[in-house]
C-alpha positions as CSV (number, residue, x, y, z in Angstrom):
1,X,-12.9,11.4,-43.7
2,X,-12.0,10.7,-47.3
3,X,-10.7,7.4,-48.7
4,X,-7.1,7.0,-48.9
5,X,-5.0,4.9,-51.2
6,X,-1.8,3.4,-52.2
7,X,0.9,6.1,-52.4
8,X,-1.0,9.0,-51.1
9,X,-1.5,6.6,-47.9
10,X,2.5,6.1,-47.4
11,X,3.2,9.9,-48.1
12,X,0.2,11.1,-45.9
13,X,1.6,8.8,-43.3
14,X,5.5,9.4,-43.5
15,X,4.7,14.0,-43.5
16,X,2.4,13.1,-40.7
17,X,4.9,11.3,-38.8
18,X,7.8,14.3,-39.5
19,X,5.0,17.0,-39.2
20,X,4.4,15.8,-35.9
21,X,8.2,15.1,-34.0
22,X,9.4,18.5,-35.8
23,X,8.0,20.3,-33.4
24,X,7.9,23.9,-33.8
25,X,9.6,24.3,-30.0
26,X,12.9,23.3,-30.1
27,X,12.7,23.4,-26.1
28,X,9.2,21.1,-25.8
29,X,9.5,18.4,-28.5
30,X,7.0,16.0,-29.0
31,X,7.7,13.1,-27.4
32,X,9.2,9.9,-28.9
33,X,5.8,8.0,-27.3
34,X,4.1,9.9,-29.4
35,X,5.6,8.0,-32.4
36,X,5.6,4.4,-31.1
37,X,7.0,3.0,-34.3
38,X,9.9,5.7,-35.3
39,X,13.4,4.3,-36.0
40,X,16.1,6.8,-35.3
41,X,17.4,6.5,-38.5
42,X,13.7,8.7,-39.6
43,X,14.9,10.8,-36.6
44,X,18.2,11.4,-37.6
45,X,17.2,12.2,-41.2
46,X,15.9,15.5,-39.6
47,X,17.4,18.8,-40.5
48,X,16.5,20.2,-37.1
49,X,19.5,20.4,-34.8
50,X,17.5,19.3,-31.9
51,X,16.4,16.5,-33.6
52,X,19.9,15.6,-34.6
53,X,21.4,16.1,-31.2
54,X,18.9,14.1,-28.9
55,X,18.2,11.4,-31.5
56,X,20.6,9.2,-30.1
57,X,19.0,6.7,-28.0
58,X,16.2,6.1,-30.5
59,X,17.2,2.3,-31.2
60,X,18.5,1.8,-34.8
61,X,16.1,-1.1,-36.5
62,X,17.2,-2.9,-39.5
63,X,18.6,-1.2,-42.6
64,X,17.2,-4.2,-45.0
65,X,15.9,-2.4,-48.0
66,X,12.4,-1.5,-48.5
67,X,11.4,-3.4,-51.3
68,X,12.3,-6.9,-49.6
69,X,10.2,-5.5,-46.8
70,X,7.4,-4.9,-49.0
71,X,8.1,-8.5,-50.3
72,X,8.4,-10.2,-46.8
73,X,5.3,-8.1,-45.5
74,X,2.7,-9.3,-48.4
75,X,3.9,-12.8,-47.8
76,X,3.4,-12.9,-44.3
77,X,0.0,-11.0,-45.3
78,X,-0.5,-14.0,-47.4
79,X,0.3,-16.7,-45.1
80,X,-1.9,-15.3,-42.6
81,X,-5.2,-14.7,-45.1
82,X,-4.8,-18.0,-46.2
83,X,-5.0,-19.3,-42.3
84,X,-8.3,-17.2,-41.9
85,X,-9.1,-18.7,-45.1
86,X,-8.8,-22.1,-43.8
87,X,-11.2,-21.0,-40.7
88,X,-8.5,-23.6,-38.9
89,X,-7.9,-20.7,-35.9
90,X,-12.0,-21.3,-35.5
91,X,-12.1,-24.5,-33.2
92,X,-11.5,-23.8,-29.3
93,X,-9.0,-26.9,-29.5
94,X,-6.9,-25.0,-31.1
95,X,-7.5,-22.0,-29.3
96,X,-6.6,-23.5,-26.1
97,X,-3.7,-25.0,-27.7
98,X,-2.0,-21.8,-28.6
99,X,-3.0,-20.1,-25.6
100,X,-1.2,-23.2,-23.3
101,X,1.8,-22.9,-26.0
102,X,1.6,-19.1,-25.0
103,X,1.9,-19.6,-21.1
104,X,4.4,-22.1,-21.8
105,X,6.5,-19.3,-23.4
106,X,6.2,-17.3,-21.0
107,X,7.6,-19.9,-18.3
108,X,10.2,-21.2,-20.7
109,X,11.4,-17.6,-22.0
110,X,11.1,-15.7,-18.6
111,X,14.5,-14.7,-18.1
112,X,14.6,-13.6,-21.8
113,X,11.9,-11.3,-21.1
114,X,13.5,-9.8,-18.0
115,X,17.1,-9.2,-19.6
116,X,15.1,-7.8,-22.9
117,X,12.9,-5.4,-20.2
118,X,16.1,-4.8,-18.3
119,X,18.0,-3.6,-21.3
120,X,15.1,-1.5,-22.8
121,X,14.0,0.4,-20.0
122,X,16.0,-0.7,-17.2
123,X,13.5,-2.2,-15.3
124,X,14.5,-4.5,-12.6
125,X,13.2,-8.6,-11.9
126,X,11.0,-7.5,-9.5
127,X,9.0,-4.4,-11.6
128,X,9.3,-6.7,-14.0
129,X,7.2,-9.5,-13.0
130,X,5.0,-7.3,-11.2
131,X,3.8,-4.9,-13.7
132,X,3.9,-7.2,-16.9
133,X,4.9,-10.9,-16.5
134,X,2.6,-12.0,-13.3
135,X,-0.4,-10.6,-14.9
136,X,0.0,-12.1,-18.4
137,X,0.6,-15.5,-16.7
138,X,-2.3,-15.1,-14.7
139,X,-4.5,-13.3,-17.5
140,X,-3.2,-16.4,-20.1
141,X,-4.9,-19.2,-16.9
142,X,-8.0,-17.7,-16.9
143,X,-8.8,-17.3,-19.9
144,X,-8.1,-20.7,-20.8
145,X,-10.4,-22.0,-18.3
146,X,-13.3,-18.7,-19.3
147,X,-12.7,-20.0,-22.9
148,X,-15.6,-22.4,-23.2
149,X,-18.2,-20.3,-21.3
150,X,-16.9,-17.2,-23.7
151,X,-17.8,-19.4,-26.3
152,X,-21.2,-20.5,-25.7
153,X,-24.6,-19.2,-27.8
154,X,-26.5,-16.5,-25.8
155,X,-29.4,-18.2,-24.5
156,X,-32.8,-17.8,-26.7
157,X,-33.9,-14.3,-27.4
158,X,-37.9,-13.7,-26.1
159,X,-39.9,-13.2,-29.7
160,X,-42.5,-11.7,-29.7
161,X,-45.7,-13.6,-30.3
162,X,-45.7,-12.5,-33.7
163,X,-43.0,-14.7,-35.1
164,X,-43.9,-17.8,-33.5
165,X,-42.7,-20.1,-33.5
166,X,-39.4,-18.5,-34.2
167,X,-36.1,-18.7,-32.0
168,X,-33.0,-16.0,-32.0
169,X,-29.6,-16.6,-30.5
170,X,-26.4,-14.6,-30.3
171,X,-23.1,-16.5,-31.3
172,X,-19.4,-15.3,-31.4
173,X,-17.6,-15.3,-34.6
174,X,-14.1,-14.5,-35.4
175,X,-13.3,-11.4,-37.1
176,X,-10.4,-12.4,-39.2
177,X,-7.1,-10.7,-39.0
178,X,-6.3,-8.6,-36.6
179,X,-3.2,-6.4,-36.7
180,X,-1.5,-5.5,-33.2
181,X,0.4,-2.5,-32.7
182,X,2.3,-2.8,-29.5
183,X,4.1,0.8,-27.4
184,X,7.9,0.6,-26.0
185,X,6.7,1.3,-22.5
186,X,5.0,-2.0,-21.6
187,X,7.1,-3.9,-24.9
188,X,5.9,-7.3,-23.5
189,X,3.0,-6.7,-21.9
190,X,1.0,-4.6,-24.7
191,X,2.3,-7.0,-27.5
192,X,1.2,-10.2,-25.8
193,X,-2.0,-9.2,-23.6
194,X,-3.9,-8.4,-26.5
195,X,-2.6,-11.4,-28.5
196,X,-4.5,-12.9,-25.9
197,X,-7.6,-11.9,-26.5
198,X,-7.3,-11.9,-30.4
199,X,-6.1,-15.8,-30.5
200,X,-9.3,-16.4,-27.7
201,X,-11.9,-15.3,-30.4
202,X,-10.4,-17.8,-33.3
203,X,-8.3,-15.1,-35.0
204,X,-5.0,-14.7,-37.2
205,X,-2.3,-11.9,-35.2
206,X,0.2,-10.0,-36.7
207,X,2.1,-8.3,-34.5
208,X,4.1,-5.5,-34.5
209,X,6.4,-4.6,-31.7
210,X,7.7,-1.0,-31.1
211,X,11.6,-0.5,-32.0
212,X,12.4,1.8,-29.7
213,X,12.2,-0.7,-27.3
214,X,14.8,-3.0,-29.5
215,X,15.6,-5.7,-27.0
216,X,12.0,-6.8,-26.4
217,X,10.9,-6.4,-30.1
218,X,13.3,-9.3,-31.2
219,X,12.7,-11.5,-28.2
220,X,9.1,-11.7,-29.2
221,X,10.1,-12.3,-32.7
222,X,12.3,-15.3,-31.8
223,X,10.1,-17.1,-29.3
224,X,6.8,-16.8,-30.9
225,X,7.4,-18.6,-33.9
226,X,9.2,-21.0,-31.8
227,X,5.9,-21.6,-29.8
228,X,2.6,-20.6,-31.6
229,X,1.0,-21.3,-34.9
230,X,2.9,-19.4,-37.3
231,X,0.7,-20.4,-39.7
232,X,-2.0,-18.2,-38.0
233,X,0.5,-16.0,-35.7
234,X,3.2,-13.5,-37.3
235,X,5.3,-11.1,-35.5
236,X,7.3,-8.4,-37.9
237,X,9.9,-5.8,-36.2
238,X,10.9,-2.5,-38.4
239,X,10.1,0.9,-38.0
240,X,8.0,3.4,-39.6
241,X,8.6,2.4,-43.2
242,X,7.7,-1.4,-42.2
243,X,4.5,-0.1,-40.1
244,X,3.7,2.6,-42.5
245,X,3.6,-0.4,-45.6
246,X,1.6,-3.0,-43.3
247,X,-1.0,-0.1,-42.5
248,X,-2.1,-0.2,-46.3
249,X,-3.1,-3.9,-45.9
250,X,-7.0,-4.5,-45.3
251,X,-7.1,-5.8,-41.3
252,X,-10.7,-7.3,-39.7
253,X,-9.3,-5.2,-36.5
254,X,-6.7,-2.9,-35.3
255,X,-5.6,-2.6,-32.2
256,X,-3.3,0.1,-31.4
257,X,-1.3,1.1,-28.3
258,X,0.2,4.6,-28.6
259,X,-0.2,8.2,-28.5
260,X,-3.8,10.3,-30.0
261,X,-1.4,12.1,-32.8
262,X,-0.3,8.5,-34.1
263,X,-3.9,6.9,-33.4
264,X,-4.9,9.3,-35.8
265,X,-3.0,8.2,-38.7
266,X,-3.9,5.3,-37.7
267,X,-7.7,5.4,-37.9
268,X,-6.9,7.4,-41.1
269,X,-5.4,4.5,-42.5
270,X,-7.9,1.6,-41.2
271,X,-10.6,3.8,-42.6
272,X,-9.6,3.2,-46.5
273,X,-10.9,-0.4,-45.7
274,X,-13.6,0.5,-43.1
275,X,-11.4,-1.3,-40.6
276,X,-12.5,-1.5,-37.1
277,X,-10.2,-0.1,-34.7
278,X,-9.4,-0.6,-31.0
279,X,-7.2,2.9,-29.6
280,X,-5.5,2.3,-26.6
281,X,-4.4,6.1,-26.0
282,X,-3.5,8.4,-23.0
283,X,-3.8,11.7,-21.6
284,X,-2.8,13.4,-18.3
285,X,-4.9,11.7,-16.1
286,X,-5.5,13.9,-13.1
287,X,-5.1,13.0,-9.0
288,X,-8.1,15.0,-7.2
289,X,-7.5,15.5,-3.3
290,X,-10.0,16.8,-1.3
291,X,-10.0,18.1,2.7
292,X,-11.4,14.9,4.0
293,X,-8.4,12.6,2.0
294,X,-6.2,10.3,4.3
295,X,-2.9,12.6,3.3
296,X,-0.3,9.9,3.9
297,X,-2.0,7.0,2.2
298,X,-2.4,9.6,-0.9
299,X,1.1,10.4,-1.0
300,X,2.1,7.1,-1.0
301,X,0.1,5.7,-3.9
302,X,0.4,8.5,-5.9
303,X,4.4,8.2,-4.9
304,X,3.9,4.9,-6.3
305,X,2.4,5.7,-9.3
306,X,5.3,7.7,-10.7
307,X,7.7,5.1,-9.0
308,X,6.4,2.2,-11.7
309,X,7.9,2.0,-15.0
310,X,9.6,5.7,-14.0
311,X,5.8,6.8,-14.4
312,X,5.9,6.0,-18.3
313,X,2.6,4.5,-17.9
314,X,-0.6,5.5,-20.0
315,X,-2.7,5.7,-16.9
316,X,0.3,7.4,-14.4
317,X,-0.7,10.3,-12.4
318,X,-0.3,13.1,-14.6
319,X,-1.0,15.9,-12.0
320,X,-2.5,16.5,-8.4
321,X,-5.0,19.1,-8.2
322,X,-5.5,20.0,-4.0
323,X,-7.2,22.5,-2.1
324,X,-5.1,25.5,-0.9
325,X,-6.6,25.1,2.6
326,X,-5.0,21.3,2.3
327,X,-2.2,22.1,-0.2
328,X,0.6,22.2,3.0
329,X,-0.4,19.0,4.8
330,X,-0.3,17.2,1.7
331,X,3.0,18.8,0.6
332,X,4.6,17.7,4.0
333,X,2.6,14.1,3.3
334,X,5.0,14.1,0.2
335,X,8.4,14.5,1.7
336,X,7.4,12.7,4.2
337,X,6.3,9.5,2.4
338,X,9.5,10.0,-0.4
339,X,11.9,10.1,2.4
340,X,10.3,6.6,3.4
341,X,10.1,4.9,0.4
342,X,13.6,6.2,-0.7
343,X,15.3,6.9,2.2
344,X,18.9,6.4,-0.7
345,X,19.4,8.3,-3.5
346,X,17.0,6.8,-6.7
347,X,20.5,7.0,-8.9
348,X,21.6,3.8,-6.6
349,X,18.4,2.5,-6.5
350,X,17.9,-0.8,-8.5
351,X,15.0,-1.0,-8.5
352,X,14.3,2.6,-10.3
353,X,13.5,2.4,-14.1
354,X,15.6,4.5,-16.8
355,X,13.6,6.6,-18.9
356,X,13.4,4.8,-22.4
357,X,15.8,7.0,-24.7
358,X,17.7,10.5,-24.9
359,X,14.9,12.1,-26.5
360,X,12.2,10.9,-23.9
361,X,15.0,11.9,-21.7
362,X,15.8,15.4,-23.0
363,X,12.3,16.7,-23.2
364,X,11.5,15.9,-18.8
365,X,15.0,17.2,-17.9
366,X,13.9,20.8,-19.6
367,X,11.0,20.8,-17.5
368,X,13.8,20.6,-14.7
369,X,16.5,22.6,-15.8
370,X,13.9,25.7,-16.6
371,X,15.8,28.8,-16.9
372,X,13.6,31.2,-18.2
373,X,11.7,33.2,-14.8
374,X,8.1,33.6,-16.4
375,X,7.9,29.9,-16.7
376,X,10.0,28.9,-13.7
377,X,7.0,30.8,-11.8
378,X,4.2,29.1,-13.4
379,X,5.9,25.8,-12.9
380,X,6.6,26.5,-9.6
381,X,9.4,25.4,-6.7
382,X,10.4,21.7,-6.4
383,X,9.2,19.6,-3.3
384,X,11.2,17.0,-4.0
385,X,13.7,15.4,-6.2
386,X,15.0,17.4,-9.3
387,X,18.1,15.1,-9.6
388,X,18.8,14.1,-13.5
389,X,21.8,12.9,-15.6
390,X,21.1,12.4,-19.3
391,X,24.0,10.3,-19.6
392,X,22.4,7.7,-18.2
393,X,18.4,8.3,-19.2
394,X,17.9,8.8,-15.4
395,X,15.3,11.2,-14.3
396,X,14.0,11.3,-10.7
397,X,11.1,12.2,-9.2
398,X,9.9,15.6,-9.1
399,X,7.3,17.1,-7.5
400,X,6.8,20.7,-8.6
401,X,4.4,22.8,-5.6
402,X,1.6,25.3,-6.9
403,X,2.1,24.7,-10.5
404,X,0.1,26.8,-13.1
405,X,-2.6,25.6,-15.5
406,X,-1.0,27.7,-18.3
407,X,3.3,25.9,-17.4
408,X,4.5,24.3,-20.3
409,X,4.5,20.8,-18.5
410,X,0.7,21.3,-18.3
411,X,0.3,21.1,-21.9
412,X,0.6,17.4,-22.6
413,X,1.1,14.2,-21.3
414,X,3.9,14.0,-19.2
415,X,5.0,10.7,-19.4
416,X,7.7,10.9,-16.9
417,X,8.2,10.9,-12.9
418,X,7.6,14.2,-13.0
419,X,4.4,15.6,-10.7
420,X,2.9,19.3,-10.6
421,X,0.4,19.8,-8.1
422,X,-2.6,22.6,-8.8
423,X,-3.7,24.1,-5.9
424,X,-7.8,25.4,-5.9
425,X,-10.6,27.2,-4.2
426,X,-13.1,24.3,-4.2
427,X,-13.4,20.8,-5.3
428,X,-15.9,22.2,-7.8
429,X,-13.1,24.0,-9.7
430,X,-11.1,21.1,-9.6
431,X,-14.2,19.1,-11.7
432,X,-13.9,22.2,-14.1
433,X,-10.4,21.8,-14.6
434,X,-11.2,18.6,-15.5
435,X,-14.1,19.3,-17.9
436,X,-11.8,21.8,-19.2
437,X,-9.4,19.5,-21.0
438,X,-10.0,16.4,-23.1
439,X,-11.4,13.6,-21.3
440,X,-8.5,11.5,-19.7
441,X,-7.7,7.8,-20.2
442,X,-7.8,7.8,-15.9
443,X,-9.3,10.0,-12.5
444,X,-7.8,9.6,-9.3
445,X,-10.0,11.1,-6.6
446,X,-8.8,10.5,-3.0
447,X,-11.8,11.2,-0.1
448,X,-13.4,10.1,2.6
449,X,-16.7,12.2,1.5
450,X,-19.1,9.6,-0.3
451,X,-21.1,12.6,-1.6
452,X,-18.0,14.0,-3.4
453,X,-17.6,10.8,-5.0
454,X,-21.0,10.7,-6.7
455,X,-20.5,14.3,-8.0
456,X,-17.2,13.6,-9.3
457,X,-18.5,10.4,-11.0
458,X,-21.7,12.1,-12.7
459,X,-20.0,15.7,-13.8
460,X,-16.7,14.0,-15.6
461,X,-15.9,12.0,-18.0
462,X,-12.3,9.5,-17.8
463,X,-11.5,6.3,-19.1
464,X,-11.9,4.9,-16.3
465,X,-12.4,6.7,-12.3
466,X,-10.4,5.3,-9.3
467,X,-11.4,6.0,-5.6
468,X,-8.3,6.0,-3.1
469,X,-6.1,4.2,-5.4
470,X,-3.7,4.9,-8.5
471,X,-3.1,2.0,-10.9
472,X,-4.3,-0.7,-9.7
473,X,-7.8,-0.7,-11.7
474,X,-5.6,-1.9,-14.7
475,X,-4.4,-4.8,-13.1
476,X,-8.6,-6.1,-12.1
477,X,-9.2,-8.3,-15.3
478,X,-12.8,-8.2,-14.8
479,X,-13.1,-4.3,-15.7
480,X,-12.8,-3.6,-18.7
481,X,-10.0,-1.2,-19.8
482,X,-10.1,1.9,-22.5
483,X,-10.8,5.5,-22.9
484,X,-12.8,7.7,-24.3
485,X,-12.6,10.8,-26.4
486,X,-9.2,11.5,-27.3
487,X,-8.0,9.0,-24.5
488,X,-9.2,5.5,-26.6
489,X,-11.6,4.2,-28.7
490,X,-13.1,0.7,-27.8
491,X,-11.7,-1.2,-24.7
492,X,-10.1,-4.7,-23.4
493,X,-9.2,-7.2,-20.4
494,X,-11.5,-10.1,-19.9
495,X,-14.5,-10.8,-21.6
496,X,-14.0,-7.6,-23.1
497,X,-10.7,-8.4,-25.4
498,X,-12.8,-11.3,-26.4
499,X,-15.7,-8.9,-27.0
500,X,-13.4,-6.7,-29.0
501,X,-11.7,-9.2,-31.7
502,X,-15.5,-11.0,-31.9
503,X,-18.3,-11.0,-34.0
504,X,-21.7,-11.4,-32.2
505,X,-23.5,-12.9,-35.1
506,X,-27.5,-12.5,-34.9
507,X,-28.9,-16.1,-35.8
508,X,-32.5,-16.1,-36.4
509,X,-34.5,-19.4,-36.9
510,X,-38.3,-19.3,-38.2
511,X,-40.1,-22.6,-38.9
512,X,-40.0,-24.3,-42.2
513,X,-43.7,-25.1,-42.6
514,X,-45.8,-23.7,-44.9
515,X,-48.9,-23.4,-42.2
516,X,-46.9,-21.2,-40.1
517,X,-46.7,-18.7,-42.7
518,X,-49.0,-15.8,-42.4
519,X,-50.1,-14.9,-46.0
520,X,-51.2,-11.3,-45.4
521,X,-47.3,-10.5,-45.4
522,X,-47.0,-10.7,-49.1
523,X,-48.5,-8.6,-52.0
524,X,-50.8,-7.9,-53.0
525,X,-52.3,-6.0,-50.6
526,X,-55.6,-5.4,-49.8
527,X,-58.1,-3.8,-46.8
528,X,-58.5,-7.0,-45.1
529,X,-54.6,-8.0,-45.1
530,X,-54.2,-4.7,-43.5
531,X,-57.0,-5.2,-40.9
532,X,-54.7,-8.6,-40.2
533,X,-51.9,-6.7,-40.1
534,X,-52.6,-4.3,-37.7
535,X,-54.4,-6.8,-35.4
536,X,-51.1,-9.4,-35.3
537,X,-48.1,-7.0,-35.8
């Protein structure tokens, strides 16, 4: 990948960024996730009449002119070099300090949080605190008290006999600065989680929260400076000119939450400084069912699983792929388990998120109101649901029966609560439909058969592989979290965020002492330094 600079890095960025919501379909637009950082006033400056007509709900940003953005940005830059300069983030009192500030603010700013999640994505207390503030809280404690183990020396390396009497150790070190670039769909959660780990390992954070979701960006930017270090800890809102001019900055670490389209202009930008870089991506992650699956117990997790967030989830089941000689029961498992667990319409639901904007909004309802017959086949009936109002960003959930591999809503990511369900031959096509597209950020395989598990586990390749549950592996702490391939580079949670924004710094100690230094090591050379040589090394 060649070396970028200055102005050729802002205009590769800003025709990337057009070049990739202008999408050639007018009917299947990219979606706004896909751009995590675009204001609608960049949307609106679109010639394309789609673009100008379901714009609307992209959240306007601040219209403060560029060059006092530029200004603000290297200042902050600055401020925050000259911290990691200082090495004062390096002690663990002050780590513990701003992570106890951090839970603090979290307490002290709850029902902040919950209006500004409420307003973005209208998200209920209750979703709320489940899906985002519970586990920071609880992810912010044990960390805390994991901090001083985390920070220990690895114990002493075995050497081997020919550098006695030398000792090795493994230490963490601080990277530096890390940038964080946070997604609208989790505004609080993905801003704050990895803030975590990043302030853990002793380094300055700049944050950048998504606009779209507008309410949340500017709660974060008013109550962490009120709380943390802002010597050491920035948070900057703006859009894609603000994001586009911090991305020419040299970071120790990015960490990015987002779509693969943007991830690559981001990795094309960290690359001009050989930056590190953490991708937190996506996919369609796929639900596998097989004959031996407890039907009921399927439906409703994978129910669940579109439920959360209105399924705008990185990790939501994308699709279901079942066995034709199973496809019935589990199609009656469905509408029997959504007449249970929404036995009143989901409009009057409160508990039932809005999809984010009109664009987001737009793009799943043309997967509903499909009029053309070729692609009405291959996307097949609907189970269940089909109910949407664009007025109000409210999209229900779908389920669409024997759904095509080739249907437009099986191109990409769906990102909605919207569920097509494959129906195959064998298990083993199901693995090749899997191995057929690019390796997902998640697998969901529901059984009962132990032996289909180990197949499934050794012929794919996913993020991450969940047995009889949708979700909830996120949530575990302990396992560490990220894709692979075009699903997410590098990974988080746990020990492994503090992995991620670490050093591990090889420290090697040989004695001092002139007797415990082997002369044949040093020219010149000669046979019987060699005969030495190969008898001790």
């Amino acid at each position: 990948m060649p070396l970028i600079h200055g102005p050729m890095l802002i205009a590769i960025i800003s025709s990337a960024v057009r070049a990739l919501f202008v999408s050639p379909s007018l009917f299947h637009p990219i979606p706004c996730r896909s751009i995590p950082f675009l204001s609608s006033s960049y949307l609106l400056s679109s010639k394309r009449p789609f673009i100008t007509k379901y714009s609307r709900g992209c959240f306007p940003i601040s219209t403060t002119a560029m060059s006092n953005s530029k200004q603000s940005i290297s200042e902050t830059y600055t401020d925050l070099r000259q911290a990691v300069k200082s090495r004062k983030t390096h002690s663990i009192e002050w780590r513990q300090a701003q992570l106890r500030a951090l839970s603090e603010m979290l307490v002290a700013h709850h029902d902040d949080f919950i209006a500004a999640l409420q307003s973005d994505l209208g998200r209920s207390e209750f979703v709320s605190e489940l899906s985002e503030l519970s586990q920071l809280k609880s992810y912010v404690k044990d960390t805390i008290e994991m901090l001083p183990n985390y920070l220990k020396p690895s114990g002493h390396v075995s050497m081997p006999i020919k550098f006695f009497p030398a000792s090795g150790h493994v230490v963490p070190e601080p990277l530096g600065l890390v940038l964080i670039i946070a997604p609208w769909n989790y505004p609080i959660m993905l801003a704050l989680h990895p803030l975590v780990g990043a302030i853990a390992a002793g380094n300055a954070v700049l944050v950048k929260p998504s606009e779209i979701s507008s309410a949340s960006s500017k709660v974060l930017a008013t109550v962490v400076p009120k709380f943390l270090d802002r010597e050491a800890i920035r948070v900057v809102e703006g859009g894609v000119d603000e994001t586009t001019e911090i991305l020419t900055y040299r970071f120790d670490h990015i960490f990015y939450t987002g779509s693969a389209a943007v991830g690559r202009i981001v990795y094309q930008a960290a690359a001009k400084h050989l930056t590190p870089v953490t991708l937190e991506l996506g996919g369609k992650s796929p639900v596998l069912v097989d004959d031996t699956a407890n039907l009921r117990l399927t439906a409703r997790r994978v129910l669940f699983g579109k439920f959360v967030n209105c399924g705008q989830i990185c990790v939501a089941p994308d699709y279901c792929i079942v066995t034709k000689k199973t496809a019935n029961a589990f199609y009656e498992a469905l509408k029997e388990t959504y007449d249970e667990m929404f036995p009143d319409p989901l409009r009057s639901n409160s508990e039932y998120c809005r999809i984010i904007n009109d664009a987001q909004t737009a793009r799943l309802a043309s997967f509903l109101e499909e009029t053309d017959d070729e692609e009405l086949a291959k996307r097949g009936k609907i189970l269940v649901g089909g109910d949407f109002d664009t007025e109000t960003r409210f999209i229900g959930i779908s389920i669409f029966q024997n759904t095509s591999l080739d249907a437009n809503i099986m191109k990409d990511e769906i990102f909605g609560p919207l569920l097509p369900v494959v129906e195959v031959e064998t298990m083993e096509e199901a693995i090749d439909i899997v191995n057929d597209r690019p390796k997902p950020l998640a697998l969901y395989l529901f059984t009962s058969n132990q032996a289909l598990v180990d197949n499934v586990s050794e012929q794919t390749s996913s993020g991450a592989i969940s047995i009889n549950e949708c979700l909830m592996h996120f949530a575990v702490e302990d396992l560490p979290f990220g894709g692979v391939g075009q699903s997410g580079l590098g990974c988080c949670h746990g020990k492994a965020s503090f992995d991620t924004f670490s050093h591990m710094k090889t420290v090697f100690h040989q004695s001092g002492r002139s007797v415990m230094d082997p002369y044949f090591r040093y020219p010149p050379y000669n046979e019987k330094k060699m005969w030495l040589m190969r008898k001790f090394f």
